[in-house]
C-alpha positions in Angstrom: 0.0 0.0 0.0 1.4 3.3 -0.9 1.3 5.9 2.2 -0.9 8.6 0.8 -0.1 11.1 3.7 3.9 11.0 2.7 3.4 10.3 -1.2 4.4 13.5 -3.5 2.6 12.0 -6.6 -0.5 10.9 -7.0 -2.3 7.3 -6.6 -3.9 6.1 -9.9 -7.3 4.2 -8.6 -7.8 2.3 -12.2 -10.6 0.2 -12.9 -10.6 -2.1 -9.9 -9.0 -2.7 -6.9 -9.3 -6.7 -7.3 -6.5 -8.8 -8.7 -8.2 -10.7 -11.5 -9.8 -7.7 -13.0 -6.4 -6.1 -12.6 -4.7 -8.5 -14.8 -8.2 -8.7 -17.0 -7.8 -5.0 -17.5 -3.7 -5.2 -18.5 -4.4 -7.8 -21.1 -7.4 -6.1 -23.1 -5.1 -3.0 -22.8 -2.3 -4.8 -24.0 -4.4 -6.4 -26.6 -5.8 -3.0 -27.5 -2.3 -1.7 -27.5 -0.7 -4.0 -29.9 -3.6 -3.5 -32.5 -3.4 0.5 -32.8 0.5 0.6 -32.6 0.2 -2.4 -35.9 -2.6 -0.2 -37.1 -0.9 3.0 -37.3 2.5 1.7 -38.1 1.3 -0.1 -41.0 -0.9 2.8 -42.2 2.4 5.5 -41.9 4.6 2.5 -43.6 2.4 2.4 -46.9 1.9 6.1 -47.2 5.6 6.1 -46.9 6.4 3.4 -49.6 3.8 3.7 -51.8 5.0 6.7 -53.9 0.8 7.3 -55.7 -0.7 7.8 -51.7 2.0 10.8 -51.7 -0.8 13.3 -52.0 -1.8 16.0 -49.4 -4.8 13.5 -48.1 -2.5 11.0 -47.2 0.1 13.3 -45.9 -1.8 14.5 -43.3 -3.2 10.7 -42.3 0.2 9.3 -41.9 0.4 12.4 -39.4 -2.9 11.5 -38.0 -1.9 8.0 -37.5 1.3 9.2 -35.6 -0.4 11.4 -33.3 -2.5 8.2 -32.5 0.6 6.6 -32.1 1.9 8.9 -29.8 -1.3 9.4 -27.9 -2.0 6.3 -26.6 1.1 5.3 -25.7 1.2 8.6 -23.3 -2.0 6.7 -21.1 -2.3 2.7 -22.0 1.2 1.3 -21.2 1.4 3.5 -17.7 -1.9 2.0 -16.8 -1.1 -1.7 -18.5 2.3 -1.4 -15.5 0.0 -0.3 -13.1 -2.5 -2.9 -13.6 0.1 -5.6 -13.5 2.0 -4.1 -10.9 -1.0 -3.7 -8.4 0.0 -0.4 -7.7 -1.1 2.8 -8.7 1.4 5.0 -8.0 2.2 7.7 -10.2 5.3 10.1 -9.4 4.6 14.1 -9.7 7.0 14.2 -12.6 5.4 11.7 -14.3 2.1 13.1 -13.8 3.2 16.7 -15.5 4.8 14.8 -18.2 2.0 13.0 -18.9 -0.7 15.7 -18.5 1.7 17.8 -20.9 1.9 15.1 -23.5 -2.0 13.9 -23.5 -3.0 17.7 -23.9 -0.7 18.2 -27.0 -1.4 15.4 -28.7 -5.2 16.0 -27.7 -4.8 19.3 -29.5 -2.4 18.7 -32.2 -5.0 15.7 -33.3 -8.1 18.5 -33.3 -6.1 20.4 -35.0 -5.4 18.3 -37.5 -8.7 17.0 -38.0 -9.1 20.5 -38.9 -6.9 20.9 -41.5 -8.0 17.7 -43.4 -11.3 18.7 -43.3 -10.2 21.9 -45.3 -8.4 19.8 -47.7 -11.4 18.0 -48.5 -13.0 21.1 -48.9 -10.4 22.4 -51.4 -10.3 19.4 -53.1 -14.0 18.8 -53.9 -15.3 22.7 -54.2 -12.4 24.3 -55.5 -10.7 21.7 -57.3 -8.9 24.1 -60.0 -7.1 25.4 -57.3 -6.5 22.5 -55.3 -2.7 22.4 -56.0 -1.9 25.8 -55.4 -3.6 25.9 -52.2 -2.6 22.4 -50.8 1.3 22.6 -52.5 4.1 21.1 -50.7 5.0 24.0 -48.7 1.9 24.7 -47.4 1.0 21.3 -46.2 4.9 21.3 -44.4 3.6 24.5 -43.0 0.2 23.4 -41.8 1.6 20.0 -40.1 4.6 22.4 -38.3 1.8 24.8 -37.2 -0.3 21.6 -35.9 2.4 20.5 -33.5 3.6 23.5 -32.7 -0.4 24.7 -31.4 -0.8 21.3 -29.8 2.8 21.5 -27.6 1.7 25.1 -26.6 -1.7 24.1 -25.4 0.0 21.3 -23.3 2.8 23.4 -21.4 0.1 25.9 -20.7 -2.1 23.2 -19.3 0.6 21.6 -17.5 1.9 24.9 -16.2 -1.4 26.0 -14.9 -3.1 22.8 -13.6 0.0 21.9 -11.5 0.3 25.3 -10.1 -3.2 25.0 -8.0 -3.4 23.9 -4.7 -4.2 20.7 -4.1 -6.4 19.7 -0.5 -7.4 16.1 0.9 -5.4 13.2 -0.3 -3.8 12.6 -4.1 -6.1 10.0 -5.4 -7.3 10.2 -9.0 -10.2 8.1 -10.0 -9.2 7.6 -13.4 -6.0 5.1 -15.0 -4.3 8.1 -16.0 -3.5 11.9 -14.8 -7.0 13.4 -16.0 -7.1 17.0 -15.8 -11.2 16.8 -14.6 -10.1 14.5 -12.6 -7.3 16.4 -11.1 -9.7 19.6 -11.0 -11.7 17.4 -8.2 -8.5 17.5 -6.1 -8.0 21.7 -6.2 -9.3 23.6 -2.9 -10.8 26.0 -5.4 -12.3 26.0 -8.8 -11.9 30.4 -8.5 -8.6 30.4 -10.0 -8.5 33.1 -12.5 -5.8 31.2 -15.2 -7.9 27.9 -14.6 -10.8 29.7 -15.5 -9.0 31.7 -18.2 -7.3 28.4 -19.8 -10.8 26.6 -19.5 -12.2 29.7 -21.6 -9.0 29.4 -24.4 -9.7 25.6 -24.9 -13.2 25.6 -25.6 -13.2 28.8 -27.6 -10.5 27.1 -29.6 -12.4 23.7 -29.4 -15.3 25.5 -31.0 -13.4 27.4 -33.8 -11.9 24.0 -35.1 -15.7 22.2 -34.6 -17.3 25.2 -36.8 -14.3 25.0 -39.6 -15.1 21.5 -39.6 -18.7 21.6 -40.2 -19.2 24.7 -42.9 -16.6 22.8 -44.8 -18.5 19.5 -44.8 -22.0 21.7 -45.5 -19.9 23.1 -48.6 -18.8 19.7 -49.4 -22.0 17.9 -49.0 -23.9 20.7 -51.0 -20.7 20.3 -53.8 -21.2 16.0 -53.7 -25.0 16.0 -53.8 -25.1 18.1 -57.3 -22.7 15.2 -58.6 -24.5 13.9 -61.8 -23.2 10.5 -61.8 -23.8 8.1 -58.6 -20.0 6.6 -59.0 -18.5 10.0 -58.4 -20.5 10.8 -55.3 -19.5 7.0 -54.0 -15.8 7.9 -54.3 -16.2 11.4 -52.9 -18.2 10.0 -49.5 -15.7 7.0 -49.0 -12.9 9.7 -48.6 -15.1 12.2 -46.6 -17.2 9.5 -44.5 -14.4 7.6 -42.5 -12.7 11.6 -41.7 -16.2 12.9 -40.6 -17.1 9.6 -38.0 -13.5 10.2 -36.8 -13.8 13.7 -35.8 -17.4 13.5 -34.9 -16.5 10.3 -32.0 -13.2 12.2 -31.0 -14.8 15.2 -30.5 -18.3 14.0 -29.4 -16.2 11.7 -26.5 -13.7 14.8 -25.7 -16.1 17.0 -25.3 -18.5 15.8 -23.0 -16.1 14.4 -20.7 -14.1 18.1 -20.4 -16.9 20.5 -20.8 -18.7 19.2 -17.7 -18.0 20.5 -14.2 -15.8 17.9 -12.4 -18.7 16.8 -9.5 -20.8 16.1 -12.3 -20.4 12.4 -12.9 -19.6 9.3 -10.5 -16.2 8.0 -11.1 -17.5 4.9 -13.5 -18.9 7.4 -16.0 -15.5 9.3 -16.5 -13.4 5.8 -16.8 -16.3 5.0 -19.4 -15.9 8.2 -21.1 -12.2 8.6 -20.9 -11.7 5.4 -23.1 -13.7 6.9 -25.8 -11.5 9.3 -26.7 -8.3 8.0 -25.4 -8.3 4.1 -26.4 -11.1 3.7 -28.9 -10.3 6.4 -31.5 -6.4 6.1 -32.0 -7.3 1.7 -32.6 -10.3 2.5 -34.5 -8.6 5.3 -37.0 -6.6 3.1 -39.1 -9.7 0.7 -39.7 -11.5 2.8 -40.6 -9.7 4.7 -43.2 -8.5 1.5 -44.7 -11.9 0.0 -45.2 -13.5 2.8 -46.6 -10.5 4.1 -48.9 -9.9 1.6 -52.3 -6.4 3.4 -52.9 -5.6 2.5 -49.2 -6.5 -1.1 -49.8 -4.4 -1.2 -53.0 -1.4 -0.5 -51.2 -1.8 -2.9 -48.6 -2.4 -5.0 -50.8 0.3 -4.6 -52.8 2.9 -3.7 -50.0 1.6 -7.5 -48.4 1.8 -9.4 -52.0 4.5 -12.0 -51.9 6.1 -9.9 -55.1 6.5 -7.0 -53.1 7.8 -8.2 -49.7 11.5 -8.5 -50.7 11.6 -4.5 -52.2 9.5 -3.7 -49.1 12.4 -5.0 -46.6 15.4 -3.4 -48.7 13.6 -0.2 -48.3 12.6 -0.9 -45.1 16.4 -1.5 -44.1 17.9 0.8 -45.9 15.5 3.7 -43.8 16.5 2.4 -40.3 20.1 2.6 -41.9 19.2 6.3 -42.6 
């Protein structure tokens, strides 16, 4: 048992406190774990290789796919030690690092949702000048811009949340350091930056949900005036898997964070919080390789016995690199 009067971190409470739903809970993460990390590896290898997916769509997916990469392996493999470890315990360091990394990727993944959105937008209602808009530069540009947004959001929250004081004992009901959850533990819900960064995030939250949806009005208004049914088919299975992607993200996100921290029991937020933290960054590379025939092409191909040998030289000679 960790001595919660002495402890300067904080004590993780998970999703049980017995030992068979302990290890029940490590292997369905682990299991969960193993499939996005495959997922989104195999997704950035074949936009990698396959020189026809080198298009801005894609470029911005194999980004997608590593901010899912990065983002559950800030919370899953903590909580998968923790599980098999019976102990919670969570070191104040660790906590800030991990609160600073699961707010930037958080942010940098809206944000790019964001920006792919657009370049459907540009691609389907002003496609004449789709490769001015969406050249090289400017897709560099708008991924530097998406990380750089996202790390700023996180050392803000970071900064600010750990600078509150905390009253009553250092327990978090959740299998990671959740800001909500961590709110619970403040003496005061007054302060004037918590109230100020709360204010900054949703504002921003809200700019990136209203891009998203005038430009799929535009693009549904564009695809529905689409003589011929083929075309509209291969317009929707580009748009389709994006839009269920933001909407679950966001949908998830957003109630979880835009509620007041007394407002739920403790089962509701461990429900909620694997929504957007577990569910989304596994699901992502299904679903935009199901729904996307160029996608399935490449794997495909990249998987063909034909193709396997060239895949490894290249494969080798980029770890060389």
């Amino acid at each position: 048992m960790v001595n919660l009067t002495a402890m300067s971190g904080f004590l993780l409470m998970g999703f049980s406190d017995e030992r068979k739903l302990q290890i029940l809970h490590a292997l369905l993460f682990l299991v969960t774990y193993l499939l996005a990390l495959t997922g989104n590896l195999l997704i950035i290898t074949v936009i990698t290789l396959d020189h026809r997916l080198h298009s801005p769509m894609y470029y911005f997916l194999k980004h997608l796919s590593l901010l899912d990469l990065c983002f559950i392996s800030v919370t899953v493999p903590q909580s998968i030690a923790n599980s098999l470890m019976g102990n919670g315990y969570i070191s104040l360091v660790q906590c800030i690092l991990q609160v600073f990394f699961f707010i930037a990727l958080a942010s940098s993944e809206v944000a790019i949702l964001t920006v792919m959105s657009y370049d459907r937008y540009a691609a389907i209602c002003q496609p004449l000048h789709y490769e001015t808009t969406m050249d090289p530069s400017a897709c560099r540009h708008a991924v530097i811009a998406v990380w750089i947004a996202g790390g700023l959001s996180g050392l803000m929250h970071a900064a600010i949340n750990f600078s509150i004081p905390l009253c009553g004992k250092r327990i978090i009901h959740q299998f990671f350091c959740d800001v909500p959850q961590m709110l619970k533990l403040a003496c005061s819900y007054e302060s004037i930056n918590e109230i100020a960064l709360a204010a900054f995030t949703t504002s921003t939250a809200f700019i990136c949900l209203i891009s998203i949806v005038l430009s799929y009005i535009r693009i549904f208004s564009t695809v529905l005036r689409i003589p011929s049914a083929e075309g509209r088919t291969k317009v929707f299975s580009t748009c389709l898997p994006h839009l269920f992607v933001v909407t679950f993200f966001l949908s998830a996100a957003g109630f979880e964070f835009l509620r007041l921290p007394s407002d739920s029991s403790s089962t509701m937020d461990l429900v909620f919080s694997i929504f957007y933290t577990v569910i989304p960054p596994t699901l992502n590379p299904v679903i935009y390789s199901l729904r996307n025939d160029a996608m399935k092409a490449a794997l495909r191909k990249m998987l063909s016995k034909e193709e396997l040998p060239q895949r490894k030289m290249c494969l080798k000679a980029m770890f060389k690199l």
